[in-house]
PAKOL-403074 format. One record per residue: residue number from 1; x, y, z negated of N, C-alpha, C in turn. Coordinates in pm, 1 decimal. Example, Ala and Ser with C-alpha at 12.3 -4.5 7.8 and 13.67 -1.06 7.14 Angstrom:
2
  resi    n.east   n.north      n.up   ca.east  ca.north     ca.up    c.east   c.north      c.up
     1    1319.0    -569.0    -780.0    1230.0    -450.0    -780.0    1320.0    -330.0    -780.0
     2    1285.0    -225.0    -708.0    1367.0    -106.0    -714.0    1290.0       3.0    -787.0
//
This chain:
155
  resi    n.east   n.north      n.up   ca.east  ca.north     ca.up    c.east   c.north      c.up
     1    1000.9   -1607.3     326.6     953.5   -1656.4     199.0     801.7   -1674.5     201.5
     2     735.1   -1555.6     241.0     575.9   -1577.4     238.1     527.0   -1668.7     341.7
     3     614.5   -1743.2     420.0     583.6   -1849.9     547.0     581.5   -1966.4     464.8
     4     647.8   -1964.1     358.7     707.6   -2114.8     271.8     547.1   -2134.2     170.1
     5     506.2   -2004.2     106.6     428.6   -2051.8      14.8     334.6   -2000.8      30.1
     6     222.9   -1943.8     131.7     104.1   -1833.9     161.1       6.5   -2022.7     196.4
     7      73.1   -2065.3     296.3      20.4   -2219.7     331.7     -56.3   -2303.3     178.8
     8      29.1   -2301.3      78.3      47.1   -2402.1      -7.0    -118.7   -2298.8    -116.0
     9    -134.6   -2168.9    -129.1    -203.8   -2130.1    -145.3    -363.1   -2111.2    -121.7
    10    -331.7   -2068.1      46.1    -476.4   -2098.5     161.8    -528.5   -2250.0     116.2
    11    -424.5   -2330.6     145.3    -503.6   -2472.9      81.1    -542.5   -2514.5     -12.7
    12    -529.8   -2433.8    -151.2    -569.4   -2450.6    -230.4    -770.4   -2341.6    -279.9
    13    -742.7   -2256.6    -165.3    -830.9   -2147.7    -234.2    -823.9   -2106.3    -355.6
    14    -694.8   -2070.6    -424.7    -668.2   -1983.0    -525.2    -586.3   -1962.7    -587.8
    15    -527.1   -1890.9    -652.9    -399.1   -1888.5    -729.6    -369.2   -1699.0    -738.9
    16    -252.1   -1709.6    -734.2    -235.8   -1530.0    -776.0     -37.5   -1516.7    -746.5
    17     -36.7   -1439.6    -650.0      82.8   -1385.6    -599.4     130.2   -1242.7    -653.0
    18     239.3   -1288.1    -711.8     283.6   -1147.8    -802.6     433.2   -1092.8    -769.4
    19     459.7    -972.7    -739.5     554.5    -933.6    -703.8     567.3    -796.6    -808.7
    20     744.4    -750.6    -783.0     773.2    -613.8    -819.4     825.4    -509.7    -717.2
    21     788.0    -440.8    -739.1     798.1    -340.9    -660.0     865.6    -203.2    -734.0
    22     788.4    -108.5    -784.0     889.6     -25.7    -848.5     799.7     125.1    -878.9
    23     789.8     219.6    -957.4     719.6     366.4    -941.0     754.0     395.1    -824.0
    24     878.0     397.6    -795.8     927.1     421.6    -626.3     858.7     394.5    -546.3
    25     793.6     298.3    -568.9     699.2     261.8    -428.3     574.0     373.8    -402.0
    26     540.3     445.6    -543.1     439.0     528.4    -524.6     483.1     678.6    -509.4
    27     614.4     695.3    -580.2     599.5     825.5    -612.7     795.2     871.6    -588.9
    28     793.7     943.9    -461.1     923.1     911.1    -416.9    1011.3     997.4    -511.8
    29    1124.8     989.4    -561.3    1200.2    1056.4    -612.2    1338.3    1097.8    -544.2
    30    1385.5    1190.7    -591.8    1562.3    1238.8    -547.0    1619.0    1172.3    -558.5
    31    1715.1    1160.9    -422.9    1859.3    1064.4    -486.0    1823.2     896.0    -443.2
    32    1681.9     891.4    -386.3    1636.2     735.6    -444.1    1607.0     710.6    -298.0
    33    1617.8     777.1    -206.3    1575.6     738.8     -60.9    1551.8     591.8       2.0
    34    1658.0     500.3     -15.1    1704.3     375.9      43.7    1618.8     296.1     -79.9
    35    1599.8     316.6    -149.2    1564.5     223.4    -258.7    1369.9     253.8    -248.2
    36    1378.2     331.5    -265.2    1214.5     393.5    -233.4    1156.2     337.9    -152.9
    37    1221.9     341.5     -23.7    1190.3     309.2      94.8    1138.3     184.7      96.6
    38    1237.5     117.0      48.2    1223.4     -79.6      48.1    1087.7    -105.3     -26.1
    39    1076.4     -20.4    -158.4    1004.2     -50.3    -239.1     847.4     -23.6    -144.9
    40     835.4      93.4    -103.0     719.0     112.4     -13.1     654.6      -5.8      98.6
    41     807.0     -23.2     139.6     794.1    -104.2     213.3     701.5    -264.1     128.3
    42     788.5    -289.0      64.8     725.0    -395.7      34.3     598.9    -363.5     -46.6
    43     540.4    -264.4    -107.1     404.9    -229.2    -100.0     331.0    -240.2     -50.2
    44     297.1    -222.6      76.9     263.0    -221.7     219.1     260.1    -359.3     286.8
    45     341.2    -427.4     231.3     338.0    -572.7     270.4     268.9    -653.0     215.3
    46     283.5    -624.3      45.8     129.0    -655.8     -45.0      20.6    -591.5      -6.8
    47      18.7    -490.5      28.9    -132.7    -458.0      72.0    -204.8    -536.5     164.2
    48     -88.9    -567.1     270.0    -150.5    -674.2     383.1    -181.7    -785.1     305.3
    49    -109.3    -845.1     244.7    -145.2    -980.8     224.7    -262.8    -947.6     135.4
    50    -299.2    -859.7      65.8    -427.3    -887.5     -32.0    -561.4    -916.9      57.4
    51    -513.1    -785.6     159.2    -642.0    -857.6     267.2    -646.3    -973.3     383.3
    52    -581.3   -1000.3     351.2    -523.2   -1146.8     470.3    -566.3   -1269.7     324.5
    53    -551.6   -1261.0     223.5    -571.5   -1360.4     126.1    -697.7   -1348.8      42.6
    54    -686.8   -1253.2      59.5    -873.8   -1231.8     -56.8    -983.8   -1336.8     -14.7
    55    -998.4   -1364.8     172.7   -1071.0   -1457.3     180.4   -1058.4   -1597.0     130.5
    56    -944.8   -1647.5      68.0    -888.4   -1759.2      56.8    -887.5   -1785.2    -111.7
    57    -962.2   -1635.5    -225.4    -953.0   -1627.2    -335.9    -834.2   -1643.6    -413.0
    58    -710.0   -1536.4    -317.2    -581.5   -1507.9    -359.5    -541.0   -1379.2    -387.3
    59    -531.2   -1361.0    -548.3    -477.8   -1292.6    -616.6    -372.2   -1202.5    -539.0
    60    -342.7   -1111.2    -515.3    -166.0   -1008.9    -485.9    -179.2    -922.8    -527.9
    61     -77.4    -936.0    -640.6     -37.7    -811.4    -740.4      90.9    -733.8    -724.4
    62     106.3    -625.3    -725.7     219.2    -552.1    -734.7     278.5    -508.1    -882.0
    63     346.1    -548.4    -957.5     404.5    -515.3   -1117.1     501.8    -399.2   -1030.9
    64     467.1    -275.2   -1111.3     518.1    -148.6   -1081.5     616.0     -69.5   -1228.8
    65     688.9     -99.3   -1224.7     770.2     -60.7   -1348.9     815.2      34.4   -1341.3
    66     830.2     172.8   -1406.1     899.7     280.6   -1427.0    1016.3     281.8   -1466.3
    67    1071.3     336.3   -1534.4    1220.3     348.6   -1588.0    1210.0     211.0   -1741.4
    68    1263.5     116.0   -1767.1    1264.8      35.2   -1848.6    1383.3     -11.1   -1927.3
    69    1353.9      10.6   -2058.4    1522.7      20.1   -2146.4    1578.9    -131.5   -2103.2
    70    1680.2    -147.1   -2036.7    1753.6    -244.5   -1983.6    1907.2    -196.6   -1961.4
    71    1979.8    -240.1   -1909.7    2119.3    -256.8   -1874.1    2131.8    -271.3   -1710.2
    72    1998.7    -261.6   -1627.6    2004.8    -254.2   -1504.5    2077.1     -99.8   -1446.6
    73    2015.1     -21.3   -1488.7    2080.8     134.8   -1410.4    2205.9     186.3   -1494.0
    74    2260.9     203.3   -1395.1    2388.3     204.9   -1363.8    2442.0     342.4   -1289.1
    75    2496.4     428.0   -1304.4    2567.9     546.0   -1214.6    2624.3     522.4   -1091.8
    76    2532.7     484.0   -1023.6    2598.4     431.9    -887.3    2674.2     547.8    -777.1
    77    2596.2     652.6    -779.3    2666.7     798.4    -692.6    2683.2     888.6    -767.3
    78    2710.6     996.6    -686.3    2784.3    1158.7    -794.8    2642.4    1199.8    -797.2
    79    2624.9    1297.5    -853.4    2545.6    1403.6    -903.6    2562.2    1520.7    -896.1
    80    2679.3    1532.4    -854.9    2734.8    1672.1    -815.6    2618.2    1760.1    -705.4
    81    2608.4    1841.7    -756.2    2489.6    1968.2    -723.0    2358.5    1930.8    -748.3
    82    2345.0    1811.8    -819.4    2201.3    1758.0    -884.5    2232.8    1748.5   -1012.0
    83    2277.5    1801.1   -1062.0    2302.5    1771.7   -1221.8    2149.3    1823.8   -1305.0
    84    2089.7    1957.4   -1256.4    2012.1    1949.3   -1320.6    1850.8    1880.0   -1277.5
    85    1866.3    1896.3   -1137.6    1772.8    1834.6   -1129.9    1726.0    1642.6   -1152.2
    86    1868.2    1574.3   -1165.6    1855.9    1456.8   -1216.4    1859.3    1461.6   -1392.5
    87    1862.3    1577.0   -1469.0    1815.3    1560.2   -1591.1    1640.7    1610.8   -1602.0
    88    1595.6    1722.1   -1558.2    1510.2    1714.6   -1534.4    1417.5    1615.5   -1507.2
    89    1452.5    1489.3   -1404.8    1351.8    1409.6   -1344.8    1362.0    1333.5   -1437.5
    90    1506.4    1284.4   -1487.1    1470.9    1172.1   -1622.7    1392.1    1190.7   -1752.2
    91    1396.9    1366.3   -1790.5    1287.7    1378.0   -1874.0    1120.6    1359.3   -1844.5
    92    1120.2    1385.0   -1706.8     990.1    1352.9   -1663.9     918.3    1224.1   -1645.7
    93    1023.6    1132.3   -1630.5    1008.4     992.6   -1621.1    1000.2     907.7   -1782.0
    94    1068.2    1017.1   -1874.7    1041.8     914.1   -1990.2     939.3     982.5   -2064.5
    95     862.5    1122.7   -2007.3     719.4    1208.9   -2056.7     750.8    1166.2   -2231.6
    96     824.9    1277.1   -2247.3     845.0    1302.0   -2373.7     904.7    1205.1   -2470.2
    97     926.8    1110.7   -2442.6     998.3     930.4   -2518.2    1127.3     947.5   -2516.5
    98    1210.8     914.5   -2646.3    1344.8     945.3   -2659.2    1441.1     846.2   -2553.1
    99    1323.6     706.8   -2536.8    1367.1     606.4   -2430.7    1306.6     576.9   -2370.2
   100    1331.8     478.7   -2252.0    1238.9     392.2   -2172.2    1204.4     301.1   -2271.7
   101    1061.6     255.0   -2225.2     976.0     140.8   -2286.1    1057.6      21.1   -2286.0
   102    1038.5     -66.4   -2360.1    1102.8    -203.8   -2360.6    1027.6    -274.0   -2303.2
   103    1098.0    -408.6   -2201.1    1043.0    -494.0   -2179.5     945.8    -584.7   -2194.9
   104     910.7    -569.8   -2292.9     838.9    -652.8   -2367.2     692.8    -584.0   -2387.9
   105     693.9    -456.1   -2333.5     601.2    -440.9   -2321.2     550.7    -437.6   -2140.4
   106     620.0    -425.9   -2045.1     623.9    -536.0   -1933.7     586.2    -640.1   -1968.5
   107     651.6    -735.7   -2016.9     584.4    -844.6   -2011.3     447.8    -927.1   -2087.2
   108     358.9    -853.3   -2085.8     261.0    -835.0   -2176.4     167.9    -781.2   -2021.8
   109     218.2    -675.7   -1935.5     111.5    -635.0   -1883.7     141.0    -727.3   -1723.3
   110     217.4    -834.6   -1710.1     251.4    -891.6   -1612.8     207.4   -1043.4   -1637.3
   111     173.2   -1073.0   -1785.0      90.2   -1192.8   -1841.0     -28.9   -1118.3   -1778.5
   112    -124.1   -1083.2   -1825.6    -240.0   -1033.1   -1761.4    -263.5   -1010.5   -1657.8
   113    -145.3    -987.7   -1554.3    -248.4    -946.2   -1427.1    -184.2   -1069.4   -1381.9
   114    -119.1   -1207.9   -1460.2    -127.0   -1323.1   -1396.4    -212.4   -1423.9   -1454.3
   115    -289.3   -1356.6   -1519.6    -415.0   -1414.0   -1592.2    -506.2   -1383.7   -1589.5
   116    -565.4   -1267.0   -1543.9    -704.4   -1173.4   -1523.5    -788.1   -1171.3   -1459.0
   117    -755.5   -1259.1   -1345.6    -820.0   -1263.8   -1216.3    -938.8   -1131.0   -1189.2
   118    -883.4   -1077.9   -1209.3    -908.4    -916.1   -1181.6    -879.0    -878.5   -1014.7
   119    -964.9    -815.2    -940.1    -950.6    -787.5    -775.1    -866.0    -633.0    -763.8
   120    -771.0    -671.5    -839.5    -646.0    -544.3    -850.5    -537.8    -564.9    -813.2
   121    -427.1    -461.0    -728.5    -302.1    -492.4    -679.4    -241.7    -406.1    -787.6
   122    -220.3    -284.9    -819.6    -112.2    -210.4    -893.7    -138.6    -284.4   -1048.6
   123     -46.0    -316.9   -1094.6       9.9    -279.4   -1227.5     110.3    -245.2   -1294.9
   124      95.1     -99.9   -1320.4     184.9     -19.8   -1413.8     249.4    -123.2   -1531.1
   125     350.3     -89.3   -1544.7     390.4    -208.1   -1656.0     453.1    -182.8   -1806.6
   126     414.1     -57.2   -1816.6     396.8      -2.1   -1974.4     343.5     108.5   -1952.4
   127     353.8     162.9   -2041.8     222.2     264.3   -2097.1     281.5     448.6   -2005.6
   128     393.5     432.3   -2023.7     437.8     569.3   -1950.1     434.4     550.0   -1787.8
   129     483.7     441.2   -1762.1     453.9     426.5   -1611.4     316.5     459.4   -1576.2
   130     203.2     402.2   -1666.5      91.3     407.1   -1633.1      46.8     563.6   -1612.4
   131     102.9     645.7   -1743.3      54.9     781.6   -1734.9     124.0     837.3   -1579.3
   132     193.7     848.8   -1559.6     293.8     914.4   -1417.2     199.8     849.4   -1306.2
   133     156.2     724.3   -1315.1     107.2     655.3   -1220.1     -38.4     704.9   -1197.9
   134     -79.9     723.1   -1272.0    -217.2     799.6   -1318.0    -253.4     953.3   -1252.7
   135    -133.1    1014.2   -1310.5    -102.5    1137.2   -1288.4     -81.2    1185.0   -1158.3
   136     -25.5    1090.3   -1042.0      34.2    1096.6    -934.4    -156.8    1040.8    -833.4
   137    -167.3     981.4    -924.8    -312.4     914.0    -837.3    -408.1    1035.9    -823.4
   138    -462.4    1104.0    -952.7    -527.4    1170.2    -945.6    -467.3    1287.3    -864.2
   139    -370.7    1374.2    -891.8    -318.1    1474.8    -805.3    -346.5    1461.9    -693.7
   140    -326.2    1329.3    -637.9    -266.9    1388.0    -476.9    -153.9    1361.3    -403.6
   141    -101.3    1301.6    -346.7      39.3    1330.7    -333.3      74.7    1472.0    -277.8
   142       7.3    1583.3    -181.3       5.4    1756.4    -166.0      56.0    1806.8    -302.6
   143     -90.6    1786.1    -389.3     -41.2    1841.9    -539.1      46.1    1785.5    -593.2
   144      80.8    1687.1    -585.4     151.1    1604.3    -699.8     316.3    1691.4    -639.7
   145     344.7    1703.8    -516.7     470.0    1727.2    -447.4     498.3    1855.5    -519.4
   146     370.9    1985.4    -474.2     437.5    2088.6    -532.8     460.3    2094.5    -691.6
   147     412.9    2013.3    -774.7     407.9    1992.8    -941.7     558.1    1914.7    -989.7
   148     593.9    1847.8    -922.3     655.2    1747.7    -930.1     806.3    1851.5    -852.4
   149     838.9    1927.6    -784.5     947.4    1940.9    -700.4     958.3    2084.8    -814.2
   150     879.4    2208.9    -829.6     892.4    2295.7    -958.7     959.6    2194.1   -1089.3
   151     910.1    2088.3   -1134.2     957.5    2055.0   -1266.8    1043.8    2038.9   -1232.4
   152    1154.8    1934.5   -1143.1    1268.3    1921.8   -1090.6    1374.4    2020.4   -1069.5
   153    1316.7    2142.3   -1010.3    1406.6    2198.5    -981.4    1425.2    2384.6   -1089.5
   154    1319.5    2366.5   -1164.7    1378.3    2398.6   -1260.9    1494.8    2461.7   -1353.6
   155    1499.9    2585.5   -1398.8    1658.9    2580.2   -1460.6    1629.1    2553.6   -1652.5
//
């Protein structure tokens, strides 16, 4: 895909490449291994291209979404012997909110970083992602692990 349209960009000297990626990409969770992974992965792949394109005055953004009230997640495996620690992590992920954020407030922060021309790759894409995202930056990932694996495991 990035062979088809990185060309059509360079020749222009400018524009803005926006992708999603996921909190996963920053901040690994239980249960989420295979999915994490990808997401990192393709993190890492935006990172390259920001510096492979910056000379060319090309935008690469990563839209990083947390948990978002949708109809996407789904009970895909058991839970069996994670029961509490997958309630645990979902309270941590919605930091005190009876729900996930709505879309719409995504799409508000994914207008902007395709409008901002701002020399930034992450954007959190509502307001709780941002705090976790925040939270995880400043920590550490050392600190953030032992803070983060206590709340989880938890009784």
């Amino acid at each position: 895909m990035t062979q088809q349209f990185i060309p059509h960009f360079k020749a222009r000297k400018a524009g803005a490449i926006l992708t999603t990626t996921s909190l996963a990409a920053i901040i690994a969770l239980p249960r989420d291994g295979a999915y994490g992974a990808a997401k990192r992965a393709q993190q890492g792949m935006l990172e390259s291209l920001y510096y492979e394109l910056k000379p060319f005055n090309v935008f690469v953004k990563a839209m990083i979404p947390g948990g978002t009230k949708t109809n996407f997640q789904t009970p895909l495996n058991d839970l069996t012997g994670y029961e509490k620690v997958a309630e645990n992590q979902r309270k941590y992920l919605l930091a005190g909110n009876d729900e996930f954020p709505d879309p719409q407030e995504a799409a508000k922060i994914i207008f902007e970083a395709a409008t901002d021309e701002k020399d930034k790759i992450n954007y959190p894409t509502d307001s709780v992602c941002q705090e976790l995202y925040d939270q995880y930056m400043e920590m550490g990932m050392e600190q953030f692990k032992n803070y983060f694996s206590n709340l989880i495991h938890k009784n």
